[in-house]
N, CA, C and O atoms as a printed pandas DataFrame, in Angstrom:
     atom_number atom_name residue_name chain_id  residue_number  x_coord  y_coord  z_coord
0              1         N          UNK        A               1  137.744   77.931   58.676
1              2        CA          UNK        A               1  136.483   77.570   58.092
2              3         C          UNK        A               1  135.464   77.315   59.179
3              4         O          UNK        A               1  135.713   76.658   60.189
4              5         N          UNK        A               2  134.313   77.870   58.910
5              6        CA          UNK        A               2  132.755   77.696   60.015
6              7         C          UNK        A               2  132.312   76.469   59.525
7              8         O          UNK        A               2  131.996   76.141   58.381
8              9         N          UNK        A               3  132.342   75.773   60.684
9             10        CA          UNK        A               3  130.773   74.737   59.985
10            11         C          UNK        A               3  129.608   74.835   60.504
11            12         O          UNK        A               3  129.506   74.875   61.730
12            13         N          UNK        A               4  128.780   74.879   59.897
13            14        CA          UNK        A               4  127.059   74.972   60.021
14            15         C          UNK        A               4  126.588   73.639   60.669
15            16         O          UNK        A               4  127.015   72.652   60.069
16            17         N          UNK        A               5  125.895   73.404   61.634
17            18        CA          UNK        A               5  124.728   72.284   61.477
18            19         C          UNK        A               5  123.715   72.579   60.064
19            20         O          UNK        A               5  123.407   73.710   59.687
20            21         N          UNK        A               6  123.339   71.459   59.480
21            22        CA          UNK        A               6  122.843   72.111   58.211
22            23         C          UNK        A               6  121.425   70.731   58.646
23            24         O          UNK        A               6  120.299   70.717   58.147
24            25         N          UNK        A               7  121.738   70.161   59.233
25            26        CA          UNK        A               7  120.811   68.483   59.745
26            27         C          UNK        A               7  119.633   69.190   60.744
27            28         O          UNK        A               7  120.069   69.630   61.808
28            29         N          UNK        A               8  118.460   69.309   60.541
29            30        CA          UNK        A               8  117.084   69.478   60.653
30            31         C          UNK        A               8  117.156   68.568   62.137
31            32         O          UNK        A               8  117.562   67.432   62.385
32            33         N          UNK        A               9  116.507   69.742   63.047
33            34        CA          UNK        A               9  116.305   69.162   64.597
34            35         C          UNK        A               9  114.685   68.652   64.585
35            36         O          UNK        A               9  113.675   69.163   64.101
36            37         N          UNK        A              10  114.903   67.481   65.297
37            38        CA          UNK        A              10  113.379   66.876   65.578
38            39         C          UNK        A              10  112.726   67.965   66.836
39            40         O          UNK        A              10  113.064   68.229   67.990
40            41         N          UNK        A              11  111.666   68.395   65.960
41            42        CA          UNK        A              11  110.636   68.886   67.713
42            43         C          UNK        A              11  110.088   68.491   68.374
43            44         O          UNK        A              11  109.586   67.499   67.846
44            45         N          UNK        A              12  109.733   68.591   69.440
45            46        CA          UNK        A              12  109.626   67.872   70.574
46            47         C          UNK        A              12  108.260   67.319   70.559
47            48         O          UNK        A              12  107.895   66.188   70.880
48            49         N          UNK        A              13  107.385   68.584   70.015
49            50        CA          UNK        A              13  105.974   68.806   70.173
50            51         C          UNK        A              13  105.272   68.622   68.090
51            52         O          UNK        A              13  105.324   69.476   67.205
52            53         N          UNK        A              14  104.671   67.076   68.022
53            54        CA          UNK        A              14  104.664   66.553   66.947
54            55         C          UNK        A              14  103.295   67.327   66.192
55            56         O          UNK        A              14  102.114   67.114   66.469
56            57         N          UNK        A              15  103.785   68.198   65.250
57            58        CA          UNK        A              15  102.234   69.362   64.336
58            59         C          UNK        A              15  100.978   68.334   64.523
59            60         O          UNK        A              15  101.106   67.199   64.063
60            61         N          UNK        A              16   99.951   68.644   65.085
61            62        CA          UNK        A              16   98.257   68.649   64.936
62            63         C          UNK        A              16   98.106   68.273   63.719
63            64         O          UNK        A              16   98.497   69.005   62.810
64            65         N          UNK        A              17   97.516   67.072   63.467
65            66        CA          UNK        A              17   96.719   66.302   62.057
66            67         C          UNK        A              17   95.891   66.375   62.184
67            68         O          UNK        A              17   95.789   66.587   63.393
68            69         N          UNK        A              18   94.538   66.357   61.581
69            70        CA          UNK        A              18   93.501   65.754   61.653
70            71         C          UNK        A              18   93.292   64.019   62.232
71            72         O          UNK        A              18   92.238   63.514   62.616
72            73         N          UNK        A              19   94.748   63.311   62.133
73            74        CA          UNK        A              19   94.392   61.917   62.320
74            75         C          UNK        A              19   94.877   62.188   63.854
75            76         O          UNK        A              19   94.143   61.630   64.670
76            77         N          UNK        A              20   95.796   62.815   64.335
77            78        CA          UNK        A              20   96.021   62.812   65.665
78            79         C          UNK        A              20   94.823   63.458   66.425
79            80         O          UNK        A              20   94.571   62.899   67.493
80            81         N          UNK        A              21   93.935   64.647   66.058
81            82        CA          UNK        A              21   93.097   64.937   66.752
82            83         C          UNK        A              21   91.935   64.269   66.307
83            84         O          UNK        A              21   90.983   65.033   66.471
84            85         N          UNK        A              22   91.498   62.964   65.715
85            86        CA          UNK        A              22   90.415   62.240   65.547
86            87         C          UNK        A              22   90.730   60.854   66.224
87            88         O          UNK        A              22   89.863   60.124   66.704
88            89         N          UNK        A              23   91.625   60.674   66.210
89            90        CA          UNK        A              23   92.029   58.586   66.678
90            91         C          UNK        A              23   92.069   58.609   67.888
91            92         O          UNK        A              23   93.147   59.082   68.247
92            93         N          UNK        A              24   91.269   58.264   68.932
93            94        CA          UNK        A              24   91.485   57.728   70.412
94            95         C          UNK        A              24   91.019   59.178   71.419
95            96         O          UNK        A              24   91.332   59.354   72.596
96            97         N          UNK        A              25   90.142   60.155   70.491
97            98        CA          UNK        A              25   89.657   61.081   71.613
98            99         C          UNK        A              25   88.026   61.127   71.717
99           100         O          UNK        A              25   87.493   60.814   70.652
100          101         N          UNK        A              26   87.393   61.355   72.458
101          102        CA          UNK        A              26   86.241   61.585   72.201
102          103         C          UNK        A              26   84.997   61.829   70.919
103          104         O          UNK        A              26   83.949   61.315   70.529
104          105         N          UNK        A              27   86.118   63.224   70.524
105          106        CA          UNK        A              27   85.475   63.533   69.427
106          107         C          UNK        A              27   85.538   62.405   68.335
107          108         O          UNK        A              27   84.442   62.012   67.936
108          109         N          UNK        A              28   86.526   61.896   67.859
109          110        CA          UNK        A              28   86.803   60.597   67.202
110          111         C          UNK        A              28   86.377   59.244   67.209
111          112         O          UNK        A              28   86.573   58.311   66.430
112          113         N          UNK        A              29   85.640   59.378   68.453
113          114        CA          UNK        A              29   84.440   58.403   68.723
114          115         C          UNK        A              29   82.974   58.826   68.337
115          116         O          UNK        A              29   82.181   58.095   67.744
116          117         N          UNK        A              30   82.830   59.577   68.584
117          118        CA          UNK        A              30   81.501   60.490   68.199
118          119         C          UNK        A              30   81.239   60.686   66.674
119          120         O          UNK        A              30   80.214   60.792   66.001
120          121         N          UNK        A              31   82.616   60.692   66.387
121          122        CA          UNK        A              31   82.645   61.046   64.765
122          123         C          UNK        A              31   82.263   59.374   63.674
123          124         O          UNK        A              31   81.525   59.206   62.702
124          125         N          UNK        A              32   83.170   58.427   64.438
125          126        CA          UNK        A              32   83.000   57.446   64.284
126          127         C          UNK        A              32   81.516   56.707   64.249
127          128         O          UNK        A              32   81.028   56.097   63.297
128          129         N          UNK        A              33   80.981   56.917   65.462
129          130        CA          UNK        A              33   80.036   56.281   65.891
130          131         C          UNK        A              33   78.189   56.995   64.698
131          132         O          UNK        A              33   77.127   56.472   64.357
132          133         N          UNK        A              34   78.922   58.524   64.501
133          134        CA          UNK        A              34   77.904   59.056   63.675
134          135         C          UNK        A              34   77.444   58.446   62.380
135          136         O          UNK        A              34   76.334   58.109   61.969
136          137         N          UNK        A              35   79.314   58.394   61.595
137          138        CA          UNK        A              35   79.350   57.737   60.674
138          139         C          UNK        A              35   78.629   56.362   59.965
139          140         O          UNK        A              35   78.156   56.107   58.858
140          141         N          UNK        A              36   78.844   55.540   61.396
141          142        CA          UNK        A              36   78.471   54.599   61.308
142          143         C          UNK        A              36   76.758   54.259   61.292
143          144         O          UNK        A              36   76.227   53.383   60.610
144          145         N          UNK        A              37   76.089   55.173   62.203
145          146        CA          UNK        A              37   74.997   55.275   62.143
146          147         C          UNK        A              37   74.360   55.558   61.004
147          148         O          UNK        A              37   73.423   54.827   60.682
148          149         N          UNK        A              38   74.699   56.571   60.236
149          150        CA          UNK        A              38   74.761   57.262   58.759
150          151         C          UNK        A              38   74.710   55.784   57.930
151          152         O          UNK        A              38   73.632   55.558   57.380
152          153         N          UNK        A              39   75.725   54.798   57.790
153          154        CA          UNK        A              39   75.761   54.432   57.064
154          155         C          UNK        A              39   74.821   53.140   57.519
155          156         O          UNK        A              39   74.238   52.825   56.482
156          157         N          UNK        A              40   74.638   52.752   57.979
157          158        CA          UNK        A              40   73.727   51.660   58.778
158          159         C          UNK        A              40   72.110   52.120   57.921
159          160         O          UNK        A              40   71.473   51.457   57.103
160          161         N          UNK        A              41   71.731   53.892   58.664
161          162        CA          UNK        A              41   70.548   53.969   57.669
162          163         C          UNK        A              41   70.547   54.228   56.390
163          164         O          UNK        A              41   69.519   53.958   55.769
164          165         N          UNK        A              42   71.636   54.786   55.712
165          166        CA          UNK        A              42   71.247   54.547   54.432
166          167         C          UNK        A              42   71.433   53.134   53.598
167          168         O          UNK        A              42   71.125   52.847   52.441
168          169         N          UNK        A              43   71.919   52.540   54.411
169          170        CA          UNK        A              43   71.843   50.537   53.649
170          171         C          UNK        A              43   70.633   50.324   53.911
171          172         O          UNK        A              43   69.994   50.054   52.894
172          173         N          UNK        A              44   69.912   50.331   55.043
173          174        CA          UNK        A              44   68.665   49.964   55.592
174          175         C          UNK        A              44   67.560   50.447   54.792
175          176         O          UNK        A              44   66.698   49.714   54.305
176          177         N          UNK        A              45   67.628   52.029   54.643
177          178        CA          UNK        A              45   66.240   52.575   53.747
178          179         C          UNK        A              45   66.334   52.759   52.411
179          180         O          UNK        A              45   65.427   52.999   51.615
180          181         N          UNK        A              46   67.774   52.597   52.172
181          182        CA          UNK        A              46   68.149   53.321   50.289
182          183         C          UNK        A              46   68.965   52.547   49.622
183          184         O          UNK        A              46   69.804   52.870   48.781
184          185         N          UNK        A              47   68.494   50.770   50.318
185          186        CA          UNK        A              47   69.509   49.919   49.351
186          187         C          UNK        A              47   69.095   50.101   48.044
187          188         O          UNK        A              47   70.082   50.173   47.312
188          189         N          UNK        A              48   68.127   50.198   47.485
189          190        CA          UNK        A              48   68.289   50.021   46.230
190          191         C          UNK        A              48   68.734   51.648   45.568
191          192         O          UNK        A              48   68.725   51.771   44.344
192          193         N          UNK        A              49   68.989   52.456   46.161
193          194        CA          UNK        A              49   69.467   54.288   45.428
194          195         C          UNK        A              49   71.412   53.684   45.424
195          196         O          UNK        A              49   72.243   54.069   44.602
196          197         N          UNK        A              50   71.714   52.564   46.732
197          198        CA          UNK        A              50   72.738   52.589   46.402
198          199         C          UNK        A              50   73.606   51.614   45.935
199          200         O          UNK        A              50   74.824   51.791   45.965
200          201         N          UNK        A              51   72.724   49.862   45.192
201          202        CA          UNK        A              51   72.564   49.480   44.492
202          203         C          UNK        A              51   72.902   50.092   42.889
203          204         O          UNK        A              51   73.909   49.834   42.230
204          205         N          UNK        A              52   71.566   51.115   42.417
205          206        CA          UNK        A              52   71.854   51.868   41.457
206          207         C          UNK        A              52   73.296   52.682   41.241
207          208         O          UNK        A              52   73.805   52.784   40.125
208          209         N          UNK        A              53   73.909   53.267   42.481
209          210        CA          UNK        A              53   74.738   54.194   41.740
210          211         C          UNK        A              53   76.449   52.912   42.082
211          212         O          UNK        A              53   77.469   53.497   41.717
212          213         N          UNK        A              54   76.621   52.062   42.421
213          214        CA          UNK        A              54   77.690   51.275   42.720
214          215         C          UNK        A              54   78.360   51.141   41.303
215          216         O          UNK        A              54   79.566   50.922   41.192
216          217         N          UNK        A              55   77.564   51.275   40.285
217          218        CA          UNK        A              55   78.605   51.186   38.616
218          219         C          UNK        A              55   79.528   52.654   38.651
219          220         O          UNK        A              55   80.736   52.726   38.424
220          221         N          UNK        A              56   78.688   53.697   38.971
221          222        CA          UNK        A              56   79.475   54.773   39.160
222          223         C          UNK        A              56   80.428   54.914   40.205
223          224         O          UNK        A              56   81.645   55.096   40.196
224          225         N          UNK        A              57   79.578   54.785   41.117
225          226        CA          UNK        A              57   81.236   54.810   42.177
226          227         C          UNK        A              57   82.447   54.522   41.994
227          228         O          UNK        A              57   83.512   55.049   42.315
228          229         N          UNK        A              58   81.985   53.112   41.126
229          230        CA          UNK        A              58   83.694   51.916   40.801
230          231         C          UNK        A              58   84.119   52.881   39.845
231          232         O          UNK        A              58   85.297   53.171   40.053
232          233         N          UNK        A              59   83.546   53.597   38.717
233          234        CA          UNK        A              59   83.971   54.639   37.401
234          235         C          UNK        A              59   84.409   55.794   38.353
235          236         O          UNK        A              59   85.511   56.088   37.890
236          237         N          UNK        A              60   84.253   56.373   39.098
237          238        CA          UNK        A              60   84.475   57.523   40.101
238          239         C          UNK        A              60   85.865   57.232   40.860
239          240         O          UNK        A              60   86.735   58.103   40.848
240          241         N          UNK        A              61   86.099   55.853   41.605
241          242        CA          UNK        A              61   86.932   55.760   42.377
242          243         C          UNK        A              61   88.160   55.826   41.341
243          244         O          UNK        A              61   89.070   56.555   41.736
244          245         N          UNK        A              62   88.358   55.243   40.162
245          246        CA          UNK        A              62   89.459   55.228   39.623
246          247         C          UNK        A              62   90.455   56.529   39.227
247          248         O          UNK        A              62   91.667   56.605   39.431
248          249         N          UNK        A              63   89.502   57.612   38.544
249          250        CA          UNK        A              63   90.411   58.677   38.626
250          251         C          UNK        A              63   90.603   59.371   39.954
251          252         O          UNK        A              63   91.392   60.314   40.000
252          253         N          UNK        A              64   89.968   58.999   41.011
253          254        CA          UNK        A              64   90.265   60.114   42.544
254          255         C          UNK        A              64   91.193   58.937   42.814
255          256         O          UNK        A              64   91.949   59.299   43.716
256          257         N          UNK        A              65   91.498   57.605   42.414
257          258        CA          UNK        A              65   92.481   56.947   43.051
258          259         C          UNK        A              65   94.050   57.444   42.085
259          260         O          UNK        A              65   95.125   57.191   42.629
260          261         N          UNK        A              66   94.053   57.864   41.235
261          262        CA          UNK        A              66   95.349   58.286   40.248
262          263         C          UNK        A              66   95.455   59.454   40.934
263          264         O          UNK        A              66   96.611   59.778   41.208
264          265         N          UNK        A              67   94.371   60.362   41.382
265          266        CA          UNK        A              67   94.771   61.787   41.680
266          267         C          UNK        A              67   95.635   61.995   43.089
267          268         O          UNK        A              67   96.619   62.679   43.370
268          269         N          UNK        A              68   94.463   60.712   44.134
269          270        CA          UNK        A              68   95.576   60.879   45.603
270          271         C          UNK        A              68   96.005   59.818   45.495
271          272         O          UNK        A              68   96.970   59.918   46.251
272          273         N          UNK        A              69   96.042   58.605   45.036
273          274        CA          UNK        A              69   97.263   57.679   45.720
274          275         C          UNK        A              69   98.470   57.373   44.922
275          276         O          UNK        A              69   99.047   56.330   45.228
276          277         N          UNK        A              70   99.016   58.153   43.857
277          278        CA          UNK        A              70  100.071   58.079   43.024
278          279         C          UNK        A              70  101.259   58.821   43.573
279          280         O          UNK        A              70  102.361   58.888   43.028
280          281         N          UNK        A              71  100.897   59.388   44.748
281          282        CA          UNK        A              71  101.673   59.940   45.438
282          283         C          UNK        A              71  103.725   59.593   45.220
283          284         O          UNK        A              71  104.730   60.300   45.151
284          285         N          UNK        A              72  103.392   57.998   45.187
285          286        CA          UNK        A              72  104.829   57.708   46.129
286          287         C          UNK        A              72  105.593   56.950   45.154
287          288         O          UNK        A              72  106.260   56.008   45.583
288          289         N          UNK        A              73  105.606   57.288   43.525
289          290        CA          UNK        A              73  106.215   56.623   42.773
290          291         C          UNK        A              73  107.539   56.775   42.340
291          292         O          UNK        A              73  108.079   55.949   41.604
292          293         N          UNK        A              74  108.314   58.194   42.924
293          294        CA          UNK        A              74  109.636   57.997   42.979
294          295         C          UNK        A              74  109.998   59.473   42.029
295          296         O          UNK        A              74  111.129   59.951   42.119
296          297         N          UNK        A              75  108.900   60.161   41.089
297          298        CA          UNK        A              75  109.013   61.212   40.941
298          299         C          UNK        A              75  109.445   62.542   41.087
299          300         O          UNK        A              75  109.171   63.520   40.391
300          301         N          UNK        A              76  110.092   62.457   41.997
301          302        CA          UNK        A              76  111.353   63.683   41.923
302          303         C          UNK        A              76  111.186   64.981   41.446
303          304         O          UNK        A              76  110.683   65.910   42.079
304          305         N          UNK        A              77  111.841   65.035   39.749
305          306        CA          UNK        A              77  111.698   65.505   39.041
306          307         C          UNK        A              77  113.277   66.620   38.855
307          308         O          UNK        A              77  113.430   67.706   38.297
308          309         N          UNK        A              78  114.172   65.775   39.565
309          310        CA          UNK        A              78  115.615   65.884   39.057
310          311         C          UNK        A              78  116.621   66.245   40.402
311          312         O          UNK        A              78  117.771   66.625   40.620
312          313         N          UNK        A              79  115.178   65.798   41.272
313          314        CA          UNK        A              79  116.533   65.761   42.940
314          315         C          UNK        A              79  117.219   64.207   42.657
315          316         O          UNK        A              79  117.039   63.385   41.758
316          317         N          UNK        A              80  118.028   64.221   43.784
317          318        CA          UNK        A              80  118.691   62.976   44.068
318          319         C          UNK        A              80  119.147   63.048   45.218
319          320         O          UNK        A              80  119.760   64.023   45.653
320          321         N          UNK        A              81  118.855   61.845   45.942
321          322        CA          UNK        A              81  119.210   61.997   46.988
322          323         C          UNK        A              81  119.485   60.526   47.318
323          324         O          UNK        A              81  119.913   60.212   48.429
C-alpha cells in the first residue's frame, strides 16, 4: 500500500492582500492620511447634508451588515469536520 501526504504545505511566501499592501507602507499612509482629510472636510462644510442622511445610513448599515458579516456562523452545509 502507497501512502500519500494528503496534509496541505504552508508557503513560504504569504498571497498579497489588500491589508498587507496598505498597513505600514507608504502608500497606506497616504491613503490614510487622504481619508482622513476627506473626512475632516466634509464634517466641517456638510455637517448638516450629513446630519440629514445619518437615519439612512443606520437603515443601510443593517442589511450590508447581514450580507458581509454573517460570514462565520457555522454553516457548512453538510461538511464535518
Amino acid at each position: 500500500m502507497s501512502t500519500t501526504d494528503t496534509t496541505p504545505h504552508a508557503s513560504p511566501i504569504p498571497p498579497k492582500r489588500w491589508r498587507t499592501i496598505l498597513v505600514g507602507t507608504p502608500l497606506g499612509w497616504a491613503v490614510t492620511l487622504a481619508l482622513a482629510a476627506l473626512g475632516v472636510h466634509l464634517f466641517a462644510n456638510h455637517t448638516g447634508h450629513i446630519v440629514a442622511a445619518l437615519p439612512y445610513l443606520l437603515l443601510l448599515a443593517c442589511p450590508l451588515m447581514h450580507l458581509f458579516m454573517h460570514g462565520g456562523h457555522g454553516h457548512h452545509h453538510g461538511r464535518r469536520g
